[in-house]
N, CA, C and O atoms as a GROMACS GRO file, in nm:
protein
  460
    1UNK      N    1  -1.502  -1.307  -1.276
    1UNK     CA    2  -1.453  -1.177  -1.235
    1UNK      C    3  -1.472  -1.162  -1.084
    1UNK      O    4  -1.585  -1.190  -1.045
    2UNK      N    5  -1.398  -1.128  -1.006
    2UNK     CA    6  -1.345  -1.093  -0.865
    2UNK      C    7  -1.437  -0.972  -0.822
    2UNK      O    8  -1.404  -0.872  -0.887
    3UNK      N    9  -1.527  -0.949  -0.746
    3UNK     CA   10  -1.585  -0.843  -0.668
    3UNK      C   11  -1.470  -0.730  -0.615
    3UNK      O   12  -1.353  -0.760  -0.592
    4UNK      N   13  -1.521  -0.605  -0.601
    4UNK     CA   14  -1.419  -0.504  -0.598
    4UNK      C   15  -1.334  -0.557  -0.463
    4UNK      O   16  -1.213  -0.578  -0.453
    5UNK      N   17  -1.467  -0.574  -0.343
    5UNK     CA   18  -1.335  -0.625  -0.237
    5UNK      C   19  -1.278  -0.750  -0.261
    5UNK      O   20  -1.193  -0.780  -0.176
    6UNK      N   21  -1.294  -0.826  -0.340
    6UNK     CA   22  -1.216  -0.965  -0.326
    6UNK      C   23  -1.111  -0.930  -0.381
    6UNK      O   24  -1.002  -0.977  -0.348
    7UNK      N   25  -1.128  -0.817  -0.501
    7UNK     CA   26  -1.047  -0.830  -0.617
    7UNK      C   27  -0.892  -0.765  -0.523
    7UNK      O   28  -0.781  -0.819  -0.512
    8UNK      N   29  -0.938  -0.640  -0.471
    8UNK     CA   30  -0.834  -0.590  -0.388
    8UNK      C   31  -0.792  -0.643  -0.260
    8UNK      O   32  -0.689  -0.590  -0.218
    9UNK      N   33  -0.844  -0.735  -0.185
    9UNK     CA   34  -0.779  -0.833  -0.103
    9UNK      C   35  -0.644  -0.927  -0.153
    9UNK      O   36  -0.536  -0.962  -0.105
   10UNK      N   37  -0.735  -0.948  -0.310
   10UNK     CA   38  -0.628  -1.019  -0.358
   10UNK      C   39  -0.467  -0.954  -0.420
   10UNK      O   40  -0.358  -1.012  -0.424
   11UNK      N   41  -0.504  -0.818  -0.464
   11UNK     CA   42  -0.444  -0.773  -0.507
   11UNK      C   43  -0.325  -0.710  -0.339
   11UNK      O   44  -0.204  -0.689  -0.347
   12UNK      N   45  -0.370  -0.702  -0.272
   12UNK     CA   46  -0.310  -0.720  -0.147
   12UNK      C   47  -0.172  -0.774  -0.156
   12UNK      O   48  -0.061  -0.722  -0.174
   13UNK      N   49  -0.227  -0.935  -0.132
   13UNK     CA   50  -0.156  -1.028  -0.130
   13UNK      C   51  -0.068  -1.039  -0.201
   13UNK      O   52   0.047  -1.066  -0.167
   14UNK      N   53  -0.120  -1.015  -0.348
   14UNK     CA   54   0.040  -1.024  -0.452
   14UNK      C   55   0.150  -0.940  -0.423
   14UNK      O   56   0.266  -0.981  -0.428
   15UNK      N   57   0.120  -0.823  -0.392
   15UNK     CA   58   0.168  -0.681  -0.360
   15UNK      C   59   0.239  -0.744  -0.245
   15UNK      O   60   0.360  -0.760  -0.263
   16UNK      N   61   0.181  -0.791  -0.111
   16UNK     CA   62   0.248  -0.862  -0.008
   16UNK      C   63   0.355  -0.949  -0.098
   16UNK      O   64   0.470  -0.923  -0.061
   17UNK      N   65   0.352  -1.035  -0.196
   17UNK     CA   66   0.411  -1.154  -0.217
   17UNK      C   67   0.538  -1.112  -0.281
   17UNK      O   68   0.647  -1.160  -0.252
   18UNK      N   69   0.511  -0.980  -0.408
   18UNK     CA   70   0.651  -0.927  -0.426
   18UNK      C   71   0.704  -0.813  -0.358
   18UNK      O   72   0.797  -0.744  -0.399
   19UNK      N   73   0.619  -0.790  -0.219
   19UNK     CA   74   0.770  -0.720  -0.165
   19UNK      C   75   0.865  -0.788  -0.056
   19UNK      O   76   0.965  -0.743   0.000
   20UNK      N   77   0.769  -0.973  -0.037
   20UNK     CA   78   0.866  -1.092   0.021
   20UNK      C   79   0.974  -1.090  -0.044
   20UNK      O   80   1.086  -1.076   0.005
   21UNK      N   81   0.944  -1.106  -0.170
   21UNK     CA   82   1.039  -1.177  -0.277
   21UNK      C   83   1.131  -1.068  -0.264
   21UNK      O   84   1.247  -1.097  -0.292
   22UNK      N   85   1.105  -0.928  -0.221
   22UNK     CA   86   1.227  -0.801  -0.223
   22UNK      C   87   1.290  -0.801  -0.083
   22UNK      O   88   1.359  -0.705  -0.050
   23UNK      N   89   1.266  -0.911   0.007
   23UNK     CA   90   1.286  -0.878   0.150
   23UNK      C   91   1.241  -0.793   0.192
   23UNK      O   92   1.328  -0.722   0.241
   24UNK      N   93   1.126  -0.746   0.205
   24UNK     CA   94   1.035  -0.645   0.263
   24UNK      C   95   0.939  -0.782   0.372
   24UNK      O   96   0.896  -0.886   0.323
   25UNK      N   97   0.928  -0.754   0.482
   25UNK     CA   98   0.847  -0.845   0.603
   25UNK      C   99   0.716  -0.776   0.607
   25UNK      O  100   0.712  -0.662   0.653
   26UNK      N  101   0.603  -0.836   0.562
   26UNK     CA  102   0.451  -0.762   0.604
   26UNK      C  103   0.469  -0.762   0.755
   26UNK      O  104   0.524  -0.857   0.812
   27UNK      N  105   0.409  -0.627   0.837
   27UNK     CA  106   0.412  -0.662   1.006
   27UNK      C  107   0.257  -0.598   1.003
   27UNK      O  108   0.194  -0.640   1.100
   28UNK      N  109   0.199  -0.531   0.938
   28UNK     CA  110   0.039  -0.511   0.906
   28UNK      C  111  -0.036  -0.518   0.821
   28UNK      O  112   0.004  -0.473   0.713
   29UNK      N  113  -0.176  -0.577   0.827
   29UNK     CA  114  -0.233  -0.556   0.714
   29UNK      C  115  -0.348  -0.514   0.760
   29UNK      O  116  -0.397  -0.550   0.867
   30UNK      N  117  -0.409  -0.418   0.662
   30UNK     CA  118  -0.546  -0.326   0.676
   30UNK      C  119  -0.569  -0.298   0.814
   30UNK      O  120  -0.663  -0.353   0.871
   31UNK      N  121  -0.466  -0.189   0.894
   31UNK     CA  122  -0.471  -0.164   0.968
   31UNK      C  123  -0.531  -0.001   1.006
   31UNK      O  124  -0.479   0.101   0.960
   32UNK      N  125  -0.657  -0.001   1.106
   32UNK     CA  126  -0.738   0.088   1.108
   32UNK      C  127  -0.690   0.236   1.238
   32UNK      O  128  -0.645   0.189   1.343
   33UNK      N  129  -0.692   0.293   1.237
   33UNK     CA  130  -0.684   0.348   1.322
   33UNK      C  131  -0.641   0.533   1.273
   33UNK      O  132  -0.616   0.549   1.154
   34UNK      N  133  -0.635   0.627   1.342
   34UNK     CA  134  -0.597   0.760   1.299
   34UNK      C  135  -0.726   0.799   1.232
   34UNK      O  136  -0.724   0.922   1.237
   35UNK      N  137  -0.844   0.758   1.166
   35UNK     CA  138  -0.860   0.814   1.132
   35UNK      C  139  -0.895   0.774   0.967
   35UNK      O  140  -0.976   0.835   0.897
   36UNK      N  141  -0.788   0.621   0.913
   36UNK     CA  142  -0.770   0.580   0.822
   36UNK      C  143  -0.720   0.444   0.835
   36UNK      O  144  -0.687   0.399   0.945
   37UNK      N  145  -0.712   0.365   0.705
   37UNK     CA  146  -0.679   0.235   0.661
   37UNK      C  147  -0.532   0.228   0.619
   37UNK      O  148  -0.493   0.291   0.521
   38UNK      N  149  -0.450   0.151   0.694
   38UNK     CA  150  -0.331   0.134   0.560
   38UNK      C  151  -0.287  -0.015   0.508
   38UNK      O  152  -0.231  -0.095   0.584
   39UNK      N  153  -0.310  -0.036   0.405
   39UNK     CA  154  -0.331  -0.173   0.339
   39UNK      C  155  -0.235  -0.259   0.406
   39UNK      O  156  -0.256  -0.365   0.465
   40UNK      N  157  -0.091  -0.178   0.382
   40UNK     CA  158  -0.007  -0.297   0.427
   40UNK      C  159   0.140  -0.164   0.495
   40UNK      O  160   0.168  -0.047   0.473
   41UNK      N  161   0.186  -0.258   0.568
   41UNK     CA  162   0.318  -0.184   0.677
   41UNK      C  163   0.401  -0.323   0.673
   41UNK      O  164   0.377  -0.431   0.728
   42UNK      N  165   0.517  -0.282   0.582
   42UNK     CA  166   0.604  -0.351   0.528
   42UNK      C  167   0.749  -0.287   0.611
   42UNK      O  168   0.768  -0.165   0.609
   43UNK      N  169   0.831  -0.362   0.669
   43UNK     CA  170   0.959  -0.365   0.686
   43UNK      C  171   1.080  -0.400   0.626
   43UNK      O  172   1.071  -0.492   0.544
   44UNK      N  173   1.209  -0.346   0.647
   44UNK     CA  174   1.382  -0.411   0.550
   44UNK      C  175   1.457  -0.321   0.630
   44UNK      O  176   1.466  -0.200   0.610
   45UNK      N  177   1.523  -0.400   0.745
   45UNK     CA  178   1.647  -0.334   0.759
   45UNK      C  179   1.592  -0.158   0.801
   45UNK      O  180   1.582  -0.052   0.739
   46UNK      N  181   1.574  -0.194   0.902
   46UNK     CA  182   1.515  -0.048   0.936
   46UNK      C  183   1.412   0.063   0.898
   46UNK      O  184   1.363   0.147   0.973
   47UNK      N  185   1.390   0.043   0.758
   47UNK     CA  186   1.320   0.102   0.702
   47UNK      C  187   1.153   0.049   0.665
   47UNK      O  188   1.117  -0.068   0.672
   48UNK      N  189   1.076   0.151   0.630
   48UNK     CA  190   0.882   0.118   0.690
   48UNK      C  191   0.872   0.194   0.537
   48UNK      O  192   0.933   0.277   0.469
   49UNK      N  193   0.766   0.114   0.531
   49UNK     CA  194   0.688   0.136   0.411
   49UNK      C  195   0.542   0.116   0.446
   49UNK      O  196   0.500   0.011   0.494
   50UNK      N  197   0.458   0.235   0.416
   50UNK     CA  198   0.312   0.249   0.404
   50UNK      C  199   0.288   0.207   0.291
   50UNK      O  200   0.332   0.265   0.192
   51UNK      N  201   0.228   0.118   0.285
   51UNK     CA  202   0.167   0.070   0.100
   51UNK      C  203   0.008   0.076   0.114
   51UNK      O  204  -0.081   0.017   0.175
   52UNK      N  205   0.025   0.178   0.027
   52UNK     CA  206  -0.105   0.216  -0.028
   52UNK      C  207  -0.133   0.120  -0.161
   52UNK      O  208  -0.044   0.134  -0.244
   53UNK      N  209  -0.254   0.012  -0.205
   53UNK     CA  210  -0.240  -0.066  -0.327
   53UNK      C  211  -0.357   0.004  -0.376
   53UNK      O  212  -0.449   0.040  -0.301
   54UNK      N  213  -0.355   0.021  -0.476
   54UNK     CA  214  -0.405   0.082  -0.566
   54UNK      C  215  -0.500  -0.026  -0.757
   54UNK      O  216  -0.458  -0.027  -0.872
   55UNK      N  217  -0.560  -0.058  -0.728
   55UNK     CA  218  -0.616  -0.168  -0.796
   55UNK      C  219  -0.724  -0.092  -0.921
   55UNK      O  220  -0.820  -0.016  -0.913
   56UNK      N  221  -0.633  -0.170  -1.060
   56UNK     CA  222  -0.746  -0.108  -1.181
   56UNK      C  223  -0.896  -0.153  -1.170
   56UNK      O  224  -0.933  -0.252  -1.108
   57UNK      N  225  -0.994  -0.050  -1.252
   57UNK     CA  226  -1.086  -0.115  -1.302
   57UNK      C  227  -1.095  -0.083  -1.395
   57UNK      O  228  -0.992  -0.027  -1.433
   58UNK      N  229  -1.215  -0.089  -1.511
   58UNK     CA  230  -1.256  -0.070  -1.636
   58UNK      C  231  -1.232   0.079  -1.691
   58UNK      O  232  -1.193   0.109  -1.803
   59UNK      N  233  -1.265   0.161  -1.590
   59UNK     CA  234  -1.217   0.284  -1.614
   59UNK      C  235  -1.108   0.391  -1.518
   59UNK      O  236  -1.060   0.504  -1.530
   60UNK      N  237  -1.107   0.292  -1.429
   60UNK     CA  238  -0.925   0.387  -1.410
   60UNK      C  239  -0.840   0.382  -1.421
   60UNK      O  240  -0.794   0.275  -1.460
   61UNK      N  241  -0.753   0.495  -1.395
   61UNK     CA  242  -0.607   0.491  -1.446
   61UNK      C  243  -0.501   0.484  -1.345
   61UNK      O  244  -0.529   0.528  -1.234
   62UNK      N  245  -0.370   0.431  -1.366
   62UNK     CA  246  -0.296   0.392  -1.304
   62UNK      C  247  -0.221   0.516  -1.302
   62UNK      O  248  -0.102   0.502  -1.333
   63UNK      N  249  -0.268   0.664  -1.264
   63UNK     CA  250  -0.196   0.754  -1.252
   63UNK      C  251  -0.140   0.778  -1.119
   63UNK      O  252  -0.205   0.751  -1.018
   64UNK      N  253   0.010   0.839  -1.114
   64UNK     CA  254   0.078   0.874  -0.974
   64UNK      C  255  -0.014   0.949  -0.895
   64UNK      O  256  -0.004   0.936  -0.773
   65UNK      N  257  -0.137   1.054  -0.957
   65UNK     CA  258  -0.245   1.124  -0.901
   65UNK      C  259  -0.378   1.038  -0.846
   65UNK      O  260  -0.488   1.070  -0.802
   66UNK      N  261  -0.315   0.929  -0.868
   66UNK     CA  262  -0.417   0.821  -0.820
   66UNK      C  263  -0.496   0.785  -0.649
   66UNK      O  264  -0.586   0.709  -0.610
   67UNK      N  265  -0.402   0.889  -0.584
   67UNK     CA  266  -0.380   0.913  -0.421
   67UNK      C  267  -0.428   1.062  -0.420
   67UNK      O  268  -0.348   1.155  -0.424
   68UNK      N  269  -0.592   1.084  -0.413
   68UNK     CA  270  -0.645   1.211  -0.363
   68UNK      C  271  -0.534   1.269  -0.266
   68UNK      O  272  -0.432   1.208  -0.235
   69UNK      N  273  -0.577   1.422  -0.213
   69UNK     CA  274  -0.503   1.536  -0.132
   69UNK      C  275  -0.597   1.448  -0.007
   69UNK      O  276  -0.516   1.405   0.075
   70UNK      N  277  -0.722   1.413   0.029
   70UNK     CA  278  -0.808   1.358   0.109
   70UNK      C  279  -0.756   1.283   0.148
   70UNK      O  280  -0.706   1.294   0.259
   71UNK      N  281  -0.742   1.156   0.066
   71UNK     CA  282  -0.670   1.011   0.097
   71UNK      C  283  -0.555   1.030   0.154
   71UNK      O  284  -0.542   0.973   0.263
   72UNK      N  285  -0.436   1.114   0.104
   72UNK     CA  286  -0.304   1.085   0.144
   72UNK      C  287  -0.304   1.182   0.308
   72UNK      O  288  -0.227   1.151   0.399
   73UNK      N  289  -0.382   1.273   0.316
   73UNK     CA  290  -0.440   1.351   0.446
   73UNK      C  291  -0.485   1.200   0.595
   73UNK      O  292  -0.468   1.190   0.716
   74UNK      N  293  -0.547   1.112   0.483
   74UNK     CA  294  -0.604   1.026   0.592
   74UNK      C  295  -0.512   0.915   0.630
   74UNK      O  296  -0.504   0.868   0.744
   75UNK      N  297  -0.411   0.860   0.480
   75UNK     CA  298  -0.264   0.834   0.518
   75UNK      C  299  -0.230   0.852   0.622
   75UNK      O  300  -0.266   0.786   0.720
   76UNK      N  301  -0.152   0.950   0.622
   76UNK     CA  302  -0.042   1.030   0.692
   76UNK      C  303  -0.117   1.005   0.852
   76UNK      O  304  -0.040   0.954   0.932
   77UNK      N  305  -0.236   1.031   0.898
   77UNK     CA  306  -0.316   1.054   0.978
   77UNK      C  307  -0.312   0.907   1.068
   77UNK      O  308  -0.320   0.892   1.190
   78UNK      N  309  -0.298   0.815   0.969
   78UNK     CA  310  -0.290   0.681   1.000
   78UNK      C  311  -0.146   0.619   1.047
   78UNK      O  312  -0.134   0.549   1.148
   79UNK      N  313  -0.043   0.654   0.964
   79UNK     CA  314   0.058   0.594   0.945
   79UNK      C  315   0.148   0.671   1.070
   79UNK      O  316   0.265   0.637   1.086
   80UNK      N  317   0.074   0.795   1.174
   80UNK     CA  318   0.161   0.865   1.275
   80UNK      C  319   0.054   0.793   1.404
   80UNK      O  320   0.113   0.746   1.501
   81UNK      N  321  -0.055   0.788   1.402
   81UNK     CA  322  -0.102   0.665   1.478
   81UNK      C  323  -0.035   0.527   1.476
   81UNK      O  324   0.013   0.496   1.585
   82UNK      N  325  -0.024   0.455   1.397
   82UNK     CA  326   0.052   0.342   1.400
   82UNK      C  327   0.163   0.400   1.446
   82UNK      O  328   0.192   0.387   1.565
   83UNK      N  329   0.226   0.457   1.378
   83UNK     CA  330   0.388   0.502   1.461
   83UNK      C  331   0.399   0.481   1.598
   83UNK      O  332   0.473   0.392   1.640
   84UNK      N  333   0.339   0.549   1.668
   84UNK     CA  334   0.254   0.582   1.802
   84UNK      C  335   0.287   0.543   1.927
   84UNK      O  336   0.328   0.601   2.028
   85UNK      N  337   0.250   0.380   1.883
   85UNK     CA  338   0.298   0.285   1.954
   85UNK      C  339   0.467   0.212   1.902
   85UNK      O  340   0.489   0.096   1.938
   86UNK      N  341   0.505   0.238   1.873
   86UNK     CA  342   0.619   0.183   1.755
   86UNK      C  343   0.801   0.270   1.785
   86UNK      O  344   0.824   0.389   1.804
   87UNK      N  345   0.881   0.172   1.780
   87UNK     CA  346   0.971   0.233   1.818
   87UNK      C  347   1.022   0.298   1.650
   87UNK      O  348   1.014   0.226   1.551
   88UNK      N  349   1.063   0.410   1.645
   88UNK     CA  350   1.117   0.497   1.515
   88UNK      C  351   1.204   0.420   1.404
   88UNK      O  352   1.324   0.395   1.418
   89UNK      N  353   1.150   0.396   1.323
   89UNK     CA  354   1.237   0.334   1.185
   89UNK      C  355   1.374   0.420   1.152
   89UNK      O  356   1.369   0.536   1.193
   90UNK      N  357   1.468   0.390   1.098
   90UNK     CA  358   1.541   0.500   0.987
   90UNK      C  359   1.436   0.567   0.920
   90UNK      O  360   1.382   0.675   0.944
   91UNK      N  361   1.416   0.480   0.827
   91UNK     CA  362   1.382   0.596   0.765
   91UNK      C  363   1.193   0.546   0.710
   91UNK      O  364   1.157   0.428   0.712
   92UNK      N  365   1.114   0.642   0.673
   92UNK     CA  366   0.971   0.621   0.674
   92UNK      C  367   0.915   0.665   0.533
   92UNK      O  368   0.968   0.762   0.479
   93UNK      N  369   0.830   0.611   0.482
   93UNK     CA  370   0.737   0.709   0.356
   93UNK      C  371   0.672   0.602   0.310
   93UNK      O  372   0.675   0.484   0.347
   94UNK      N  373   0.611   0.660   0.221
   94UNK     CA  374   0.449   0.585   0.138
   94UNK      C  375   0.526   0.523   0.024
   94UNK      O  376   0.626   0.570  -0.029
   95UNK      N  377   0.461   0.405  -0.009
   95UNK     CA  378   0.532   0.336  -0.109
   95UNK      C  379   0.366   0.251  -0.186
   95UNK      O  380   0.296   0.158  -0.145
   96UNK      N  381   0.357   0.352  -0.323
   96UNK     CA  382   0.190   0.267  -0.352
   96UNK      C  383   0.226   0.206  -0.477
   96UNK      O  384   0.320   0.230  -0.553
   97UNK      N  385   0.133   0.122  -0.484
   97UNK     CA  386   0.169   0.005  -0.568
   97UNK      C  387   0.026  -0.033  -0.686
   97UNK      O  388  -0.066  -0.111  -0.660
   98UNK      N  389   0.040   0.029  -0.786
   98UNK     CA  390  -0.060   0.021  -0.886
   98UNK      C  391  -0.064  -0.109  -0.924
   98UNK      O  392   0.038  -0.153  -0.977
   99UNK      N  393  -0.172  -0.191  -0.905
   99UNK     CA  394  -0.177  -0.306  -0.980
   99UNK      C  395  -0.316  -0.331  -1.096
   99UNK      O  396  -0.433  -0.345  -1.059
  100UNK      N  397  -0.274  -0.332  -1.230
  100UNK     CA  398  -0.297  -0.378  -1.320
  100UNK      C  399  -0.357  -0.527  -1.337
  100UNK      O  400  -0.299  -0.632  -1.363
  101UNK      N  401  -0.520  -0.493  -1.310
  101UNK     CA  402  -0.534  -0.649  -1.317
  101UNK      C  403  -0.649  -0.675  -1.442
  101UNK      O  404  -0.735  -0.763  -1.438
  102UNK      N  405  -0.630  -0.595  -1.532
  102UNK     CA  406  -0.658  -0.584  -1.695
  102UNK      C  407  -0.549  -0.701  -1.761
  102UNK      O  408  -0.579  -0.735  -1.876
  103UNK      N  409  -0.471  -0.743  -1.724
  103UNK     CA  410  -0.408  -0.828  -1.814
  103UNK      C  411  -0.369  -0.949  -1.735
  103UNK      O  412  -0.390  -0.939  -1.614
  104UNK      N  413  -0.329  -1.036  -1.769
  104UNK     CA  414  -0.279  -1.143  -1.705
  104UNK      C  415  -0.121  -1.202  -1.770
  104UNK      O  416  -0.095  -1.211  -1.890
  105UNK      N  417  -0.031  -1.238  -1.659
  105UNK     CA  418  -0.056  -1.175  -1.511
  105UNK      C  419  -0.082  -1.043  -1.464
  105UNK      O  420  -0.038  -0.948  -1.529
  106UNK      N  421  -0.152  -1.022  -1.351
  106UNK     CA  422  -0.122  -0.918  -1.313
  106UNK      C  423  -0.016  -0.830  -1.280
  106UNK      O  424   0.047  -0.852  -1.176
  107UNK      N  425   0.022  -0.699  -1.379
  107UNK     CA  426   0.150  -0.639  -1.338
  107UNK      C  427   0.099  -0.498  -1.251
  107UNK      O  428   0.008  -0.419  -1.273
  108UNK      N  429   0.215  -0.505  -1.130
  108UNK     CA  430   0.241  -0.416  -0.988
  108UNK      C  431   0.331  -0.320  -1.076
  108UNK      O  432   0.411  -0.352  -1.164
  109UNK      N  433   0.304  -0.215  -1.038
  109UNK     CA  434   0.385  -0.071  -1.050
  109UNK      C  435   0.439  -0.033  -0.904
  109UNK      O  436   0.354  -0.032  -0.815
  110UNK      N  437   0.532  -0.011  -0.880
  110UNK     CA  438   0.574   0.013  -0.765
  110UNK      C  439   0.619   0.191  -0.720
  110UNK      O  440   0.736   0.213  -0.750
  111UNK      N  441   0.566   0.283  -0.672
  111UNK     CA  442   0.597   0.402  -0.669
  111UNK      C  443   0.654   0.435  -0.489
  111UNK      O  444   0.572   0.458  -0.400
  112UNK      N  445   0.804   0.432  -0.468
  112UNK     CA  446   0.830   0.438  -0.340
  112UNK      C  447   0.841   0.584  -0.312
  112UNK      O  448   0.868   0.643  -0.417
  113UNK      N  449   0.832   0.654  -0.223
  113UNK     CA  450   0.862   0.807  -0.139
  113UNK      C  451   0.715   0.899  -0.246
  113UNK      O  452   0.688   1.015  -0.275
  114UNK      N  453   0.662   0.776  -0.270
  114UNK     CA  454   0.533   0.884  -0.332
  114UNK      C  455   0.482   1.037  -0.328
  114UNK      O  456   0.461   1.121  -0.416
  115UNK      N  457   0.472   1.035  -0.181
  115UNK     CA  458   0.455   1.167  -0.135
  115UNK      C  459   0.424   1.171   0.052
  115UNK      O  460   0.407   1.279   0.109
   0.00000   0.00000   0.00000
């Protein structure tokens, strides 16, 4: 069994690996600043995706409420810092990605314009 940070490093990566496979380009990972963390800053054709990954354990749930009012506060906080420096996408929003790693393989839930 995978330690919480290994487990979600890894769970990272997969998350990175199918949004390759969707033509989505990682251009950050666990990038700090604002205030907050954002796992991954994914690109396509103009458009940015904040991915928030979101990783089971024994007792949580893979609910859309899975992103505290706190957390998505420290989001947002993050993701207009990164902006910052950054020339303006089309279009922008949070895209979190529940991964299920109770079963094998591990299955990704994908929730785009989250909130």
């Amino acid at each position: 069994m995978l330690f919480r940070s290994a487990r979600g490093a890894v769970a990272e990566s997969v998350v990175s690996g199918l949004l390759a496979e969707r033509g989505w380009s990682t251009v950050d990972r666990n990038w700090r600043g604002g205030g907050g963390e954002l796992d991954l800053v994914v690109r396509r054709e103009g458009r940015l995706r904040f991915v928030e990954v979101k990783v089971r354990a024994q007792a949580d749930s893979l609910t859309d409420d899975a992103v505290s009012p706190h957390k998505r506060r420290r989001l947002r906080a993050a993701a207009e810092a990164w902006l910052a420096s950054q020339p303006e996408p089309d279009e922008v929003c949070f895209l979190v990605a529940f991964v299920d790693t109770l079963v094998e393989p591990w299955r990704v839930r994908f929730v785009d314009d989250a909130f």
